[in-house]
DODRENDO-711206 format. One record per residue: x, y, z of N, C-alpha, C, CB in turn; residue in three letters; residue number from 1. Coordinates in Angstrom, 3 decimals, always signed. Each point is the difference from the previous one (the first is absolute). Glycine has a CB too. Layout:
! residues N
X, Y, Z, X, Y, Z, X, Y, Z, X, Y, Z, ALA, NUM
...
***
This chain:
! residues 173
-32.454, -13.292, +27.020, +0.045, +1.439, +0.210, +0.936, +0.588, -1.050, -0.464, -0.231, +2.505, UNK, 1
-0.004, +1.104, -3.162, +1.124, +0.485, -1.361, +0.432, +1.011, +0.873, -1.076, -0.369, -2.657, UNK, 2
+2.362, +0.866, +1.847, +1.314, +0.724, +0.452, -0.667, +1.486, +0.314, +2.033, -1.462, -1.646, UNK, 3
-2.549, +1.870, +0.942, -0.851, +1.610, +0.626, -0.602, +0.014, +1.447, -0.909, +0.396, -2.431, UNK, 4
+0.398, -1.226, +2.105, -0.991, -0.036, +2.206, +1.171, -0.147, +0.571, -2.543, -1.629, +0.264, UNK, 5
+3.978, +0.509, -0.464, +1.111, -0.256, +0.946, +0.510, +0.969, +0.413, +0.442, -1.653, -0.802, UNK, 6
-0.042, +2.858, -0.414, +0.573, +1.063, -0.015, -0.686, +1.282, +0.813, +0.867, -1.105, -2.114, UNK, 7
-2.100, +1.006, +2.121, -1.092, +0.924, +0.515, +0.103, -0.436, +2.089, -2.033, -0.164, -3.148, UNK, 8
+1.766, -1.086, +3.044, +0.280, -0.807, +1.596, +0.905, +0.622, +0.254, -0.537, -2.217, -0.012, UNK, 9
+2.279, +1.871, -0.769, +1.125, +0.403, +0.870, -0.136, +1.291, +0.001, +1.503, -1.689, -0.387, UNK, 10
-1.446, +2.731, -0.707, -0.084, +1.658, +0.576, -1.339, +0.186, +1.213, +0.906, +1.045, -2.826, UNK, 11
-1.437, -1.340, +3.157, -1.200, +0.132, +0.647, +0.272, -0.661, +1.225, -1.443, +0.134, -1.961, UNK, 12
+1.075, -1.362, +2.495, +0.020, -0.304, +1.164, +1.327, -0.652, +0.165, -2.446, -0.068, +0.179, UNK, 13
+3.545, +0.604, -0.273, +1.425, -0.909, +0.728, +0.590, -0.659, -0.199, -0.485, +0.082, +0.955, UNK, 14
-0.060, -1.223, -0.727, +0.506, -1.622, -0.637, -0.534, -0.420, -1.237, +0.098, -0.837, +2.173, UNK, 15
+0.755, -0.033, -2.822, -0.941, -0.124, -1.068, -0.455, -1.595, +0.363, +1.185, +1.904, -2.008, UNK, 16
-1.545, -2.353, +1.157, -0.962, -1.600, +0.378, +0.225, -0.499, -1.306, -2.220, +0.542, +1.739, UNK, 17
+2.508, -1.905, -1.796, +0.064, -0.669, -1.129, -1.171, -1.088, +0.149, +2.615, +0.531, -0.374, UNK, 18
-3.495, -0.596, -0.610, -1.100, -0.689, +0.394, -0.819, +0.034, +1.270, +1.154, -1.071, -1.382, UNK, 19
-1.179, +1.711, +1.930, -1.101, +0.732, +0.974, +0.502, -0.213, +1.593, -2.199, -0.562, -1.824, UNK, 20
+3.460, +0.184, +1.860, +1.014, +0.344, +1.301, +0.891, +0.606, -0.204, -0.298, -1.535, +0.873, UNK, 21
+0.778, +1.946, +0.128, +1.162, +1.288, +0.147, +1.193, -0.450, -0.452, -0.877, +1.018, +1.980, UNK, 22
+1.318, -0.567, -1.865, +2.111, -0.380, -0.772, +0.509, +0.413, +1.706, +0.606, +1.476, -3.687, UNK, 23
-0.443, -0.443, +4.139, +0.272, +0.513, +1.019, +0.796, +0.989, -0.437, -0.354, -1.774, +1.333, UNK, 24
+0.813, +2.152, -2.000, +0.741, +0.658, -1.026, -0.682, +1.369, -0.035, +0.666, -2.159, -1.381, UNK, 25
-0.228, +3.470, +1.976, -0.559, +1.037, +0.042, +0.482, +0.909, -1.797, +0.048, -0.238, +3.378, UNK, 26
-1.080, +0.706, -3.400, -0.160, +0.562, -1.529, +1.227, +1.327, +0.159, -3.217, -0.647, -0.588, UNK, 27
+4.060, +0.982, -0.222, +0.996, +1.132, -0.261, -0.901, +1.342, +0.072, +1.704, -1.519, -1.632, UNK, 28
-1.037, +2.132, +2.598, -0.224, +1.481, +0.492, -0.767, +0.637, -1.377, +2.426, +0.259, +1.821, UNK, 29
-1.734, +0.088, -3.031, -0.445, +0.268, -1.210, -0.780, -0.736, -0.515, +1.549, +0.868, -0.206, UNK, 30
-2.075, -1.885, +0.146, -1.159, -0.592, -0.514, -1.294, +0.375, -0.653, +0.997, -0.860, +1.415, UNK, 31
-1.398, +1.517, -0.566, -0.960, +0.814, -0.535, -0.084, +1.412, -0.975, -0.394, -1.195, +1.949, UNK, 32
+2.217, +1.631, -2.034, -0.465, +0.606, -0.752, +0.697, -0.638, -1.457, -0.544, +2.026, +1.892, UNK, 33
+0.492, -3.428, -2.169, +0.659, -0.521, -1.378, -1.806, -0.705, -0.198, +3.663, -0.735, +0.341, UNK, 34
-4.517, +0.843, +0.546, -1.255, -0.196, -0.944, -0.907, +1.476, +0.059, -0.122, -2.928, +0.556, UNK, 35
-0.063, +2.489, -2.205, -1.087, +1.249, +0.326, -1.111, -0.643, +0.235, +0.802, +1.763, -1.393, UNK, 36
-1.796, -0.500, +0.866, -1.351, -0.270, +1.230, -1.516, -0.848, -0.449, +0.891, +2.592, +0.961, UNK, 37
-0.601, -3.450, -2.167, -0.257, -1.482, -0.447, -0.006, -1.289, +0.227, +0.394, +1.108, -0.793, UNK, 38
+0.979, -0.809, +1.940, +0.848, -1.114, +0.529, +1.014, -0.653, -1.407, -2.197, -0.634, +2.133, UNK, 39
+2.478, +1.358, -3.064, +1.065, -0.183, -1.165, +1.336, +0.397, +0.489, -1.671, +0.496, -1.803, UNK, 40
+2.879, -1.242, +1.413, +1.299, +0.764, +0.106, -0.200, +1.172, -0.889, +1.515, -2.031, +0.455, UNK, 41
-0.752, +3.106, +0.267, +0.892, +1.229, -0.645, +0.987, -0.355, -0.702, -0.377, +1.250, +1.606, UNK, 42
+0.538, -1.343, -3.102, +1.185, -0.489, -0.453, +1.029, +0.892, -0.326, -1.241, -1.605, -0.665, UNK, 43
+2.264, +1.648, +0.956, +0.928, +0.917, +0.322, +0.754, +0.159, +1.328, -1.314, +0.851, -1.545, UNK, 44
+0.685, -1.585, +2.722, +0.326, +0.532, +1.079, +0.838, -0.990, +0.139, -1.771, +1.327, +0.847, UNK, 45
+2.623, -1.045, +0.251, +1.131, -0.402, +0.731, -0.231, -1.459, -0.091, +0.356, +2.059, +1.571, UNK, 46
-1.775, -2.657, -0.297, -0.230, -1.340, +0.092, -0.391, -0.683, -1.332, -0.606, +0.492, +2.318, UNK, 47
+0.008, +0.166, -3.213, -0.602, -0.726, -1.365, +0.786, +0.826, -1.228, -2.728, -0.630, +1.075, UNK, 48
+3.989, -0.112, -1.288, +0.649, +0.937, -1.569, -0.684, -0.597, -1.493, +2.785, +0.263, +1.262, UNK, 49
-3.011, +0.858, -2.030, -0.410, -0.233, -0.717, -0.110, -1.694, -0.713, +0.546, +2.602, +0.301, UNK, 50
-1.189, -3.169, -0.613, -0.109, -1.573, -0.189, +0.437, +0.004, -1.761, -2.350, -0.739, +2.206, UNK, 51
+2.328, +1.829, -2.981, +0.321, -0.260, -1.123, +1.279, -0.065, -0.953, -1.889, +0.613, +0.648, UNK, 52
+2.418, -1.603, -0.810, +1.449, -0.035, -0.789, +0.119, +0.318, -0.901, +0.476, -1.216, +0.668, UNK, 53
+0.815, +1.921, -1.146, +0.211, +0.064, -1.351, +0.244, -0.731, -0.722, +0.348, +1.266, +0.443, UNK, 54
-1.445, -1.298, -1.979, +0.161, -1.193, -0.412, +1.299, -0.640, -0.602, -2.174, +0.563, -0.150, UNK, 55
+3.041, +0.243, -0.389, +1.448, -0.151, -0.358, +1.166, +0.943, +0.827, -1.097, -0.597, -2.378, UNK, 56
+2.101, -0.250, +2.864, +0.657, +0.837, +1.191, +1.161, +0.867, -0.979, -0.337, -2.041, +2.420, UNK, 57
+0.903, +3.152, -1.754, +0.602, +0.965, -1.334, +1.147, -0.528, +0.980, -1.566, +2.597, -1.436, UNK, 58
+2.576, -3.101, +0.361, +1.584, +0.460, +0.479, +0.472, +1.151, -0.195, +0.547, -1.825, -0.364, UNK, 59
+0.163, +1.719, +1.577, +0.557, +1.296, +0.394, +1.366, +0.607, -0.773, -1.066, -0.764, +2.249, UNK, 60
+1.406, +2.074, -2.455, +0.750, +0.178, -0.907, +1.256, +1.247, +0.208, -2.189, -1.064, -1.250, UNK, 61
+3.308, +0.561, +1.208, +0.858, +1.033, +0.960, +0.900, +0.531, -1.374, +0.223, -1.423, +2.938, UNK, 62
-0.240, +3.017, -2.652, +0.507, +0.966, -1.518, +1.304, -0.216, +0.682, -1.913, +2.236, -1.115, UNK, 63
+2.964, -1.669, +0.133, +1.619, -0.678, -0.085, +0.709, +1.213, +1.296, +0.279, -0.996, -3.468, UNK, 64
-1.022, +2.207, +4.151, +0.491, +0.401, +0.674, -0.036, -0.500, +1.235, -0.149, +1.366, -1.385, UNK, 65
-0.995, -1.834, +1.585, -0.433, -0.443, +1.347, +1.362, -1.184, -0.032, -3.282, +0.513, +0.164, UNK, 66
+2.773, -1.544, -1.023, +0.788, -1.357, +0.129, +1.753, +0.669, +0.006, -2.198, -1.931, -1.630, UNK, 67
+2.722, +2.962, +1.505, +1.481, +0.728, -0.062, +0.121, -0.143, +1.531, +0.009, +1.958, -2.221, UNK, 68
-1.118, -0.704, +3.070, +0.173, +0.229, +1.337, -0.165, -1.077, +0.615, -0.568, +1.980, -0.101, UNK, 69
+0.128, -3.176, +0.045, -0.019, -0.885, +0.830, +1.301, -1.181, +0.091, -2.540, +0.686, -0.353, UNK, 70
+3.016, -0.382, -0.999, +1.428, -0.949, -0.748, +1.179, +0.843, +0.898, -0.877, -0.577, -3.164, UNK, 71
+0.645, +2.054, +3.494, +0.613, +0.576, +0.666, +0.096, +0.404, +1.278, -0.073, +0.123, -1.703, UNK, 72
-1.064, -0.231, +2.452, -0.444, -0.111, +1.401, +0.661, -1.298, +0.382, -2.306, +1.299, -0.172, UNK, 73
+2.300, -2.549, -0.811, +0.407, -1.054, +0.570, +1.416, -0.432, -0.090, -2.149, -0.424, -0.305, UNK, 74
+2.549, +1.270, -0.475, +1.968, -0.061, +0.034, +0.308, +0.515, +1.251, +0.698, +0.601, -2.511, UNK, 75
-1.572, +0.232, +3.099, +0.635, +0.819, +0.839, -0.244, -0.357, +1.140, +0.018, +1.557, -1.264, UNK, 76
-0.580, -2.709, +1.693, -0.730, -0.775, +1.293, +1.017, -0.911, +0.385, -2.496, +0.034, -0.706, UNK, 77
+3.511, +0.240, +1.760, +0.880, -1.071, +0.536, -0.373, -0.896, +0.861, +1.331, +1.331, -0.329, UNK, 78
-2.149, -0.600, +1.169, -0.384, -0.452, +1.271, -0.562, -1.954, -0.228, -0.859, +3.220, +0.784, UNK, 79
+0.861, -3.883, +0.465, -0.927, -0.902, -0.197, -1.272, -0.090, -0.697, +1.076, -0.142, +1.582, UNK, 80
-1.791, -0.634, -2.281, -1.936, +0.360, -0.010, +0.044, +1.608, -0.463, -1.080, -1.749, +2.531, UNK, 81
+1.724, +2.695, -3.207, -0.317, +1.387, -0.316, -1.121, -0.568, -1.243, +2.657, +1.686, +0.723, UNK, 82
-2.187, -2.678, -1.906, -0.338, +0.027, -0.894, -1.375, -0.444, +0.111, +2.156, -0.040, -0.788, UNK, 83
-2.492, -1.245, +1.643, -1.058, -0.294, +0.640, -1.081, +1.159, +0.218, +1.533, -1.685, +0.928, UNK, 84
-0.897, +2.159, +0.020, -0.790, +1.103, +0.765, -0.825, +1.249, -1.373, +2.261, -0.299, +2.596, UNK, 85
-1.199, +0.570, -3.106, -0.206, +1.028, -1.218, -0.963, -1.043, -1.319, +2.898, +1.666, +0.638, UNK, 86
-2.844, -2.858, -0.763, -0.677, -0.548, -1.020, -1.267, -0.616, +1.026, +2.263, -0.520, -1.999, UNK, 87
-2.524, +0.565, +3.225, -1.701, +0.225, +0.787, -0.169, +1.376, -0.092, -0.063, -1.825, +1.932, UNK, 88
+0.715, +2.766, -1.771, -0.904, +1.169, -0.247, -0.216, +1.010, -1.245, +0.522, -0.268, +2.162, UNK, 89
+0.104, -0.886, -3.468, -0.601, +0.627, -1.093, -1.130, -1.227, -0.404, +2.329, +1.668, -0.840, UNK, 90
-2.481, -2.323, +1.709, -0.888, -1.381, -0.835, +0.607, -0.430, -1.278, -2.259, +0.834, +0.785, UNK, 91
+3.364, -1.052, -0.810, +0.968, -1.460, -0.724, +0.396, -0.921, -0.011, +0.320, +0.751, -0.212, UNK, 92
-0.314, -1.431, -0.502, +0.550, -1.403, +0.355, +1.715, -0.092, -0.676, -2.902, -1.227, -0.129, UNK, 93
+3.817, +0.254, +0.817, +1.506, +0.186, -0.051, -0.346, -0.532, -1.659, +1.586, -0.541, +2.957, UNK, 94
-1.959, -0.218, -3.497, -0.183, +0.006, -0.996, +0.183, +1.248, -1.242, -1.107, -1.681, +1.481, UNK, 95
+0.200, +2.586, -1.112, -0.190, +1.035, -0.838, +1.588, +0.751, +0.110, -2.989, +0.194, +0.394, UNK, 96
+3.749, -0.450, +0.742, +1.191, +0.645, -0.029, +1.068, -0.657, -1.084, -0.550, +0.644, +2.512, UNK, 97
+0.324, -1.809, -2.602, +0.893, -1.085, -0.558, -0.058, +0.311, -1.643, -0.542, -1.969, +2.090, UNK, 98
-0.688, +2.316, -2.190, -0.411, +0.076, -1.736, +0.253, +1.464, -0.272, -2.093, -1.891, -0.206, UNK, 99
+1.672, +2.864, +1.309, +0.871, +1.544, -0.155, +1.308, -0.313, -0.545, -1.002, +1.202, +2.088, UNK, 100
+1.835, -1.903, -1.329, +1.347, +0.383, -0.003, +1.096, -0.942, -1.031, -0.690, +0.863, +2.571, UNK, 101
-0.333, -2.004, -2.824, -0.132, -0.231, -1.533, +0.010, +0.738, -1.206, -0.911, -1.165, +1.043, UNK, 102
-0.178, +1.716, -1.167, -0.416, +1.161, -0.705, +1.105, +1.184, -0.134, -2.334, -0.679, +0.841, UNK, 103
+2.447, +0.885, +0.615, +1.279, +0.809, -0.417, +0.924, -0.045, -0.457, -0.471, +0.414, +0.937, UNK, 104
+1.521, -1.746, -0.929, +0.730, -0.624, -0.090, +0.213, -0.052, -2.014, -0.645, -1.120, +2.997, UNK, 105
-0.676, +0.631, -3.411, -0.025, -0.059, -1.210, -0.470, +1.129, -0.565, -0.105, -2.097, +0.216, UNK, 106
-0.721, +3.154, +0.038, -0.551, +1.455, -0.316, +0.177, +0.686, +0.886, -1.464, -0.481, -1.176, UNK, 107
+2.238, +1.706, +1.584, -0.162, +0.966, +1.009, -0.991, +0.189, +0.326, +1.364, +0.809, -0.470, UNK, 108
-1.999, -0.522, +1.223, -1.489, +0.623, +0.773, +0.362, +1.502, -0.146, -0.673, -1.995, +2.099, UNK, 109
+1.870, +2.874, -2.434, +0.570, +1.136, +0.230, -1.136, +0.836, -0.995, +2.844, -0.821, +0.635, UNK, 110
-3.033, +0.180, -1.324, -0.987, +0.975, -1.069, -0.069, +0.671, -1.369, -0.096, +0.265, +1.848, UNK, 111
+1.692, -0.801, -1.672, +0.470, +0.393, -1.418, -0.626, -0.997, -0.826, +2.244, +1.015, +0.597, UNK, 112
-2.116, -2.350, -0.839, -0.262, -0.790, -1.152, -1.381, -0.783, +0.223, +2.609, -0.204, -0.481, UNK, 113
-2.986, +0.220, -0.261, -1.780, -0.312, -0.353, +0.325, -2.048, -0.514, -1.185, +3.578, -1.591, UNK, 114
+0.671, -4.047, +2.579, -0.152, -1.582, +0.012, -1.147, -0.314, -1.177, +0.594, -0.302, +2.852, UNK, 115
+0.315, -0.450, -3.526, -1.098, -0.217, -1.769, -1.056, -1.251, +0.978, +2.416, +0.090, -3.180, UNK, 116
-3.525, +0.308, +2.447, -1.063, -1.023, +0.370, -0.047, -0.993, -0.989, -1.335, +1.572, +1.146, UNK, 117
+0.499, -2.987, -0.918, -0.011, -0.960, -0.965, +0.869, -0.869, +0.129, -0.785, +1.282, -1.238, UNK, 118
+0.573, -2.363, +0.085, +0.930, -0.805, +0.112, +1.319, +0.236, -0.500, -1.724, -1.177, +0.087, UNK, 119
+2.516, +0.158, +0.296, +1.407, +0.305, +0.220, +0.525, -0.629, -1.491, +0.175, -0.148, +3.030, UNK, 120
+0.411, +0.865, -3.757, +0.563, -0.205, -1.297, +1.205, -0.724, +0.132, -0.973, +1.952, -0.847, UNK, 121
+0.816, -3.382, +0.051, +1.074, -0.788, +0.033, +1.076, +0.490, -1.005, -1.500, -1.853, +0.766, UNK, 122
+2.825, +1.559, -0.030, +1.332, +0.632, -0.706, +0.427, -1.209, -0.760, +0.876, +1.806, +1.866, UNK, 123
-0.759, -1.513, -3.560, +0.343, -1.269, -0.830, +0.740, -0.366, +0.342, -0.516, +0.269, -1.471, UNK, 124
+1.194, -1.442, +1.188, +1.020, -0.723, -0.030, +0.839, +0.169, -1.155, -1.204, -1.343, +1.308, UNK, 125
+2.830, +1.738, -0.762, +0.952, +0.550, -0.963, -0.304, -1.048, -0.975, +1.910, +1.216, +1.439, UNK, 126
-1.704, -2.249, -1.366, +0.346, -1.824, -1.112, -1.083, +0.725, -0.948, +0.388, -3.046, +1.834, UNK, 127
-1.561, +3.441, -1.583, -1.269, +0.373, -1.280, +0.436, +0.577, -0.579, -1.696, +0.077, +0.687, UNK, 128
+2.363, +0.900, -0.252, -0.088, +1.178, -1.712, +1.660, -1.053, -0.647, -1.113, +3.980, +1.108, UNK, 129
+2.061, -4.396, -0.065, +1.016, -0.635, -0.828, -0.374, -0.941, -1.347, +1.108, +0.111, +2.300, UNK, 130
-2.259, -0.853, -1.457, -0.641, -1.454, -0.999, -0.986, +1.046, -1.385, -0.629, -2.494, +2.792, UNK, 131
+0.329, +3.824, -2.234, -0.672, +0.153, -1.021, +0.746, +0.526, -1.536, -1.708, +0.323, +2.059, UNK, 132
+2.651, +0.463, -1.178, +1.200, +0.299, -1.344, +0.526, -1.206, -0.091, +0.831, +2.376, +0.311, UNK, 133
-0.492, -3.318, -0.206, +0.701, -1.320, -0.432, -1.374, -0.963, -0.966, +2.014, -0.007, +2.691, UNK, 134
-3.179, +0.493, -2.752, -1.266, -0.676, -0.318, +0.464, +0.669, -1.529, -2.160, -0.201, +2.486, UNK, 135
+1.857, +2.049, -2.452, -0.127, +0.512, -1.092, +1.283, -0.601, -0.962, -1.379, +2.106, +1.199, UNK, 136
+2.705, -2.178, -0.852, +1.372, +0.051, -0.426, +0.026, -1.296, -0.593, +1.078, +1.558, +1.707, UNK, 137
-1.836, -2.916, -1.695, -0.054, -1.107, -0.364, -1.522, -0.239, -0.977, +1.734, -0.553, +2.272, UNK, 138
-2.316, +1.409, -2.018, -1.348, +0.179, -1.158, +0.367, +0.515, -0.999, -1.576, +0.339, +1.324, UNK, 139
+2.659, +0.609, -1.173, +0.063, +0.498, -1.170, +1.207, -0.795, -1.021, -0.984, +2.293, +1.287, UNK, 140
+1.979, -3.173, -0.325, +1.045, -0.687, -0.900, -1.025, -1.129, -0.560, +2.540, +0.471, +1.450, UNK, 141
-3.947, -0.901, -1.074, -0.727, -1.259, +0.033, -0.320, +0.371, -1.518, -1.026, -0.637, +2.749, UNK, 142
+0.549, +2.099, -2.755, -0.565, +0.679, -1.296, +1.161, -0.297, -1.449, -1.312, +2.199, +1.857, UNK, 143
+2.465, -1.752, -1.124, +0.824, +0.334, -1.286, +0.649, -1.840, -0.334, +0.911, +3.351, +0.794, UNK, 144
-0.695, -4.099, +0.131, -0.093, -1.038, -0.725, -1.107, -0.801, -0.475, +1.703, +0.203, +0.946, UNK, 145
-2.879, +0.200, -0.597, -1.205, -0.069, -1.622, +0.147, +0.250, -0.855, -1.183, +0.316, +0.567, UNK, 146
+1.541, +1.186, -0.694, +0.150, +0.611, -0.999, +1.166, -1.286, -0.908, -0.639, +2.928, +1.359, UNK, 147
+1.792, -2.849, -0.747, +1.214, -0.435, -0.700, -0.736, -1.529, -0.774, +2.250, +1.260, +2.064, UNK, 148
-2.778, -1.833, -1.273, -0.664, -1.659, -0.063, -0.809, +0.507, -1.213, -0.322, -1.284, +2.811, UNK, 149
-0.506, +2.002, -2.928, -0.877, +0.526, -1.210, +0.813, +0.392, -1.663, -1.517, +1.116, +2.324, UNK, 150
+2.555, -0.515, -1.578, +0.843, +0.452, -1.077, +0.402, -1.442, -0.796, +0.973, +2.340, +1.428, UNK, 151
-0.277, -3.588, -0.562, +0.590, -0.779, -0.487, -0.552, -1.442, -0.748, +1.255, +1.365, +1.623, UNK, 152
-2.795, -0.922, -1.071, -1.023, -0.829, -0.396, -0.491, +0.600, -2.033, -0.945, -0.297, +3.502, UNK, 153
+0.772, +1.539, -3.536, +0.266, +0.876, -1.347, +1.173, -0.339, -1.137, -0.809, +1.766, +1.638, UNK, 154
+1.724, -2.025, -0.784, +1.442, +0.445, -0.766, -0.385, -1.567, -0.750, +2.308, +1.865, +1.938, UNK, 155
-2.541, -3.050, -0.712, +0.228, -1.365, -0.264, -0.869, -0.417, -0.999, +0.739, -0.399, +2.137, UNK, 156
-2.140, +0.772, -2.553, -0.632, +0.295, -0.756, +0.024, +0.447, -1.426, -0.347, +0.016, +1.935, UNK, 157
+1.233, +1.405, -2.159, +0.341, +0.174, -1.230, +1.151, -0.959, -0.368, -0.856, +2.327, +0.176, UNK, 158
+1.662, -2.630, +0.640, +1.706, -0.537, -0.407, -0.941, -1.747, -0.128, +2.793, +2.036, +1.996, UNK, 159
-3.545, -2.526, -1.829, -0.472, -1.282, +0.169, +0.453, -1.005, +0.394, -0.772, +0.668, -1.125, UNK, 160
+1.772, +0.095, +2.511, +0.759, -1.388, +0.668, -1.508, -0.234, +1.117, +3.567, +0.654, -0.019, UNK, 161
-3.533, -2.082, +0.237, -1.032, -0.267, +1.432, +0.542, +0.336, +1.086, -0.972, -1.774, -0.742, UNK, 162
+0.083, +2.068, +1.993, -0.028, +0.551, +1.310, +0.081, -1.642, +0.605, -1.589, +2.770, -0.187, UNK, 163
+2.634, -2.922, +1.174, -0.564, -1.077, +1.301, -0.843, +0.555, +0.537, +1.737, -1.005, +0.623, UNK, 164
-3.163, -0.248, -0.281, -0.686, +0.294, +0.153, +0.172, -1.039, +1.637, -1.028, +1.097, -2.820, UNK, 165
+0.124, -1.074, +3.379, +0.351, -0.851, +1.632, -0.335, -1.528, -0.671, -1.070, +2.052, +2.442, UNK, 166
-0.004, -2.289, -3.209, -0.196, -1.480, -0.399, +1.370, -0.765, -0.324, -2.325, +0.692, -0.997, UNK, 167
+3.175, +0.390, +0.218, +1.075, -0.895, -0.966, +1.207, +0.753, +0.410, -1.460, -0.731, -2.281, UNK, 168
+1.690, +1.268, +3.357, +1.244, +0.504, +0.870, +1.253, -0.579, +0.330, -1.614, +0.784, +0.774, UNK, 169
+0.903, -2.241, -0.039, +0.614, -1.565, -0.267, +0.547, -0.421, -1.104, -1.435, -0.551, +1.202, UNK, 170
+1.272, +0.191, -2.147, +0.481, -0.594, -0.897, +0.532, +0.780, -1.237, -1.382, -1.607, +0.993, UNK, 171
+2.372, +0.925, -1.708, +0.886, +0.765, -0.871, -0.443, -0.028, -1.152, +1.714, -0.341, +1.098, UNK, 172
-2.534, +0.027, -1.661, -0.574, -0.375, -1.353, +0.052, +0.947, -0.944, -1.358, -1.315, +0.991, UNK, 173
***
């Protein structure tokens, strides 16, 4: 028996029957009017909610005033369970309070200052720029004793004394 005749049975005669005996189970006062007159559910109604999901669920998204009044509703809750009570009847979880007051903690929620988006820019390390001026300051003495080594390699040349060379460094000859 497909689900339309079942649905048509229970709005109609009372009980419904699963495979061609009764349940005993009297059909809901409203019944008849969540089928229409096909014997199809009404979709929309109370007994039959819509059957179709959304295909991607939207998170939900709270602007910096709302998340203020609630950072502040909840300072102000001494009582036992206030905070409880006040985070069931905004539909929150203690969570979302924890990361509020985080948030606050590190950015006001007050409204004045605008929270940079993106990633978080790493702060150099002092030692880098030290090592880098200590890099330049030794490249350039590296330079001028080339230079000097060049000079003395010239001089040794015209005057025609020989250079130690690493082969014959060793020995006195």
């Amino acid at each position: 028996m497909d689900y339309a005749k079942k649905l048509e049975k229970k709005a109609l005669g009372g009980a419904a029957t699963e495979g061609g005996t009764p349940t005993g189970v009297a059909a809901p006062p409203n019944a008849a009017a969540a089928v229409g007159g096909d014997g199809v559910s009404v979709v929309g109604s109370p007994l039959h909610p819509d059957p179709q999901v959304a295909a991607k669920p939207e998170r939900r998204r709270f602007d910096k005033t709302y998340k203020w009044s609630i950072l502040q509703q909840a300072d102000a809750c001494v009582g036992t369970g206030q905070i409880g009570a006040l985070l069931r009847r905004e539909g929150l979880y203690s969570s979302h309070l924890a990361n509020w007051r985080r948030e606050h903690r590190e950015h006001p929620l007050d409204g004045k200052t605008a929270k940079k988006r993106g990633p978080k820019t790493a702060t150099p390390d002092p030692r880098v720029s030290q090592l880098q001026r200590e890099n330049v300051r030794l490249t350039a003495r590296l330079k001028k004793a080339e230079l000097i080594l060049e000079i003395q390699k010239k001089v040794s040349e015209i005057l025609g004394i020989p250079l130690k060379t690493l082969d014959n460094e060793g020995s006195d000859s």
